[in-house]
Steps between C-alpha positions, in 0.01 A plus 500: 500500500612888417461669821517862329186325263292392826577881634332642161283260484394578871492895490287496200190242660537707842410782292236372266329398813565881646676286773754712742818280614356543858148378400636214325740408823142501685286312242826196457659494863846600336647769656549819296893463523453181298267636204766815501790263447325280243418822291840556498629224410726441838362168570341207328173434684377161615253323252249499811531860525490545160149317547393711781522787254369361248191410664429862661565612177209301350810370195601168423861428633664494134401847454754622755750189440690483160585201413839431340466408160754303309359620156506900603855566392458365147139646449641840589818423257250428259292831533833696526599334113156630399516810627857573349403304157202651405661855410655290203116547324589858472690387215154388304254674647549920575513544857455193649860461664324764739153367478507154615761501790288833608228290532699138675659773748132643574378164559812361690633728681294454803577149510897580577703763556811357201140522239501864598834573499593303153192602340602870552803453376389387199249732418737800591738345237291435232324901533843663488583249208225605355535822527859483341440261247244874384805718597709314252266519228505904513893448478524250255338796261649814677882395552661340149679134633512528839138520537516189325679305705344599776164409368654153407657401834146605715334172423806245537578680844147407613442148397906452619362643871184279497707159397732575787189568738369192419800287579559674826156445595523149396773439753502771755146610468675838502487788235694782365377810255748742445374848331135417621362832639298450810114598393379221734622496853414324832221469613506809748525728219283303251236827506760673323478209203131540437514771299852572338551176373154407389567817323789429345375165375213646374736721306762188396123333372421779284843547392533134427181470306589805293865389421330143401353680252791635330756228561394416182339622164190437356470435107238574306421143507480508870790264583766667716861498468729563831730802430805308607386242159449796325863666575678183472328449131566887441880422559524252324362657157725766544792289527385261201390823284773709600268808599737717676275733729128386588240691690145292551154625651210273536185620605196296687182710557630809379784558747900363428508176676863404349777735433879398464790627286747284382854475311725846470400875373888507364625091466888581395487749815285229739249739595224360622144631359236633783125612469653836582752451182386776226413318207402639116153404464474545095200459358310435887518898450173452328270342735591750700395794260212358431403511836563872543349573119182363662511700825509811246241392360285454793607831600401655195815592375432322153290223366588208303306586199572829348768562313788589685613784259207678601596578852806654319499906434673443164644177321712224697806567234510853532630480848859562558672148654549520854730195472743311326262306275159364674312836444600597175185450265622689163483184328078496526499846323419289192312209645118491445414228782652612773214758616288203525701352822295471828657434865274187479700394177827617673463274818319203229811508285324581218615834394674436203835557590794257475655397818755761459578748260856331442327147459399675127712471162584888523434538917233739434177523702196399295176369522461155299142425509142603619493600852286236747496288218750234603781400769865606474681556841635785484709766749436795315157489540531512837763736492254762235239503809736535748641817303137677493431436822830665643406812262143443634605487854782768452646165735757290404442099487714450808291797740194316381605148588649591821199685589208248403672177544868473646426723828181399621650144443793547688714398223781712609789286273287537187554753216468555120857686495843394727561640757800557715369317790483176249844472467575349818370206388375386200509184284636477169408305188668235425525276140477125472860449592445680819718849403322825595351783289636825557193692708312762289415781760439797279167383365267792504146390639297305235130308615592227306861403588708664750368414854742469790390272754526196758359173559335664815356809387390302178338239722274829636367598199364163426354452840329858453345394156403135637329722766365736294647784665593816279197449251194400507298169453385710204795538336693219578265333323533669243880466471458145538240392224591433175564808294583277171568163433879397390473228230903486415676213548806683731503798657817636312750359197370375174210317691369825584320553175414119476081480541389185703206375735721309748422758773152536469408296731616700777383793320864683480454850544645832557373710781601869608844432519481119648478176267174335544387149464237236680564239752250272681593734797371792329701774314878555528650761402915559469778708415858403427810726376769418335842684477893441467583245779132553685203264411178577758152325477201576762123326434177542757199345513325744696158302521700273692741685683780352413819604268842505420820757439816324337802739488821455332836620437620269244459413104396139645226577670201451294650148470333408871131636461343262356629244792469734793145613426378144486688403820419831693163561386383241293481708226474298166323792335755746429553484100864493530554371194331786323744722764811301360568411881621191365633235817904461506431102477335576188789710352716341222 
């Protein structure tokens, strides 16, 4: 028999029965000295005067006496490997490494004091690893490699701790967690637990069910890939298509849900792109004027119909050039078509114009068929409207796009002309052997071709349009339905001119300055550019919510979109061969 056990066991029936010591001594014949030193636990009392008290106690002798019980040290051992097992389930199911003990140590700890004492142990371990195991996600995006290993070594720490727990307890029945803050402590202060803790695992709960969520993507199928899959098939396209500098986005009900960089913004120098790494965007210059085109519009600055000579106080060629070439218009002085072009026909690609004027036989600007009539992408038709609306606005294009889209997006790294704050670090070009393009920083602003940018800021000017921010419903939808249909077999080369019907299926389309084309998810709509040593593609489905932005700085790069669509997003809809974004394993 435990004497300290009979002295609990004793204090706690006196006092259910509202017994004093010295009305019990008077009820059992045993003097008050006696009961005193059994409550203690100074002497082991007789069995008959166990019975004595028993009987004035109106209890049955075993509930004072505690039998010894051959089988108590292994069923304890036994609880003890559950309670320090169990957090192993946080590795399946979010959370549960604090759930389950939480709720063994509620129901055991009563039963004896080591359940209490292991079972906060545990549960203070498994919070704080918790908690860091969050902490090293923020670094493992906000410090470059170190946050990385620190992210790595968070989980192999833990399960390391609870192997070695599990062995001690096995032999010693003793336990040891080192970096385990104390958010449960004894029983005298447990008041103090109630509500900090339960707190904080209400927080971990909703933390953990959120962070679920975006461990891993969602396709447009609705099959999910983990990022770490994604990244590790990432890597290796890059290595087997030799892309030298890699910036992905993928979006899951409307919101970035997957953003990495990868490879080098300057590979014979070994310097490693970022999101922060200024990056020429080419042709995604575009999408982005057509954006702000349409926020003029809504605010009544000019409408997509009427001619845009007409806003003009005298003829677009009798203005002196402000600039080197893009506003120089003496060549129309002749042409009869040009007073036909519309902002609509400007953002449809259908204005007429060649590319550029140096893509012509004599590099002169001309118009080379009925405006609205058919599709031919085309910069200087972007560039024409952007033109009369700086002489409209007495603005220039960079005042207007900083005004209506890159400051009320926060897009602080974003411009359409370098700046000096770019050149601490920016990523060059590079060709198909991996040798970099010298970088072109005395572009004067163009809508159709000279952004400045980064992987970031980009990535918030998609969000905004997958969120409809900026415009309205209104007129996003009207930038996103089908202005005219593209019937060509390729978008540029000899194929160009080559009439087909293999797209009509998907109803291939030109928007206000976005490709369009059908999926069984709805609409997408995309943008790529294409420069020396840059090669960009970005695609939404906004009915869905979902999307992607694929950013370059190498000649190879196309070579992977094809692949990294399908794995990312499980887009198979993308008419890449129409794009020419023909897959390295494909290339002769």
């Amino acid at each position: 028999m435990e004497t300290s056990s009979i002295g609990k066991n004793l204090i706690y029936q006196r006092k259910r029965k509202g017994y004093t010591q010295e009305q019990l001594s008077e009820e059992t014949k045993v003097t008050v000295r006696t009961i005193q030193r059994i409550e203690k636990g100074d002497v082991t009392p007789h069995l008959k005067t166990i019975k004595l008290l028993a009987d004035a106690l109106q209890i049955e002798v075993d509930d004072l006496v505690v039998l010894e019980n051959p089988k108590e040290e292994d069923i304890q051992k036994k609880w003890l490997i559950l309670l320090h097992s169990t957090p192993f389930l946080g590795f399946i199911i979010p959370l549960s490494n604090i759930l389950f003990p939480l709720f063994l140590w509620i129901h055991k700890r009563e039963d004896n004091s080591i359940y209490d004492t292991h079972g906060r142990k545990i549960i203070n371990f498994q919070i704080s690893m918790s908690i860091l195991y969050l902490l090293s996600l923020i670094t493992l995006v906000t410090i470059e490699k170190w946050g990385f290993f620190f992210f790595i070594a968070v989980i192999p720490f833990s399960m390391l701790i609870m192997l070695i727990n599990i062995v001690k307890v096995t032999n010693t029945l003793t336990c040891f967690y080192p970096l385990a803050f104390p958010f449960i402590r004894k029983k005298k202060k447990s008041k103090s637990f109630a509500a900090p803790s339960l707190i904080i695992i209400g927080l971990l709960l909703f933390t953990s069910c959120n962070h679920t969520s975006v461990t891993s993507v969602e396709r447009l199928d609705g099959t999910h890939i983990s990022k770490d899959s994604l990244t590790h098939k990432i890597n290796n396209l890059i290595k087997d298509a030799e892309v030298h500098g890699l910036a992905v986005t993928v979006f899951n009900d409307k919101s970035p849900v997957y953003q990495q960089t990868f490879g080098y913004k300057n590979v014979p120098k070994q310097l490693v792109l970022t999101d922060s790494t200024n990056i020429y965007g080419a042709s995604l210059s575009k999408a982005v004027f057509g954006v702000l085109v349409m926020k003029l519009v809504e605010n009544n600055v000019i409408d997509l119909d009427t001619p845009l000579e007409s806003y003009l106080p005298k003829k677009i060629y009798e203005y002196e050039p402000l600039t080197r070439w893009h506003d120089n218009y003496t060549d129309l002085k002749t042409d009869s078509l040009y007073h036909k072009i519309t902002a609509r026909m400007c953002l449809a690609h259908t204005s007429g114009f060649n590319n550029w004027r140096f893509f012509e036989s004599d590099r002169k600007l001309r118009v080379n068929f009925e405006p609205g009539s058919q599709y031919f992408y085309s910069g200087e038709g972007l560039v024409y409207l952007q033109v009369v609306l700086e002489k409209l606005t007495n603005k220039s294009l960079e005042e207007l796009a900083q005004e209506f889209i890159f400051k009320p997006l926060e897009m602080h790294n974003t411009s359409y002309q370098w700046q000096p704050q770019f050149e601490k670090d920016f990523a060059h070009g590079h060709n198909i052997k991996g040798e970099t393009y010298g970088k072109d920083i005395d572009n004067e602003p163009r809508s159709a071709s000279t952004l400045e940018t980064t992987a970031s800021d980009y990535t918030k000017f998609l969000t905004a349009v997958l969120n409809e921010q900026i415009l309205s419903t209104t007129s996003y939808d009207e930038m996103f339905r089908s202005q005219i249909r593209i019937n060509t077999l390729a978008h540029f080369g000899p194929n160009s001119k080559t009439i087909t019907d293999k797209y009509d299926d998907i109803q291939l389309s030109c928007g206000l300055a976005w490709l369009y084309f059908d999926t069984p998810y709805g609409k997408a709509v995309t943008k790529g550019g294409h420069g020396d040593g840059f090669q960009h593609y970005s695609i939404l489905f906004p009915e869905v919510g979902k999307g992607m932005l694929i950013m370059t700085n190498s000649d190879n790069g196309e070579r992977i979109y094809k692949e990294l669509l399908e794995v990312a997003l499980a887009d198979v809809y993308t008419p890449w061969e129409w794009s020419n974004y023909i897959p390295y394993d494909l290339k002769e």
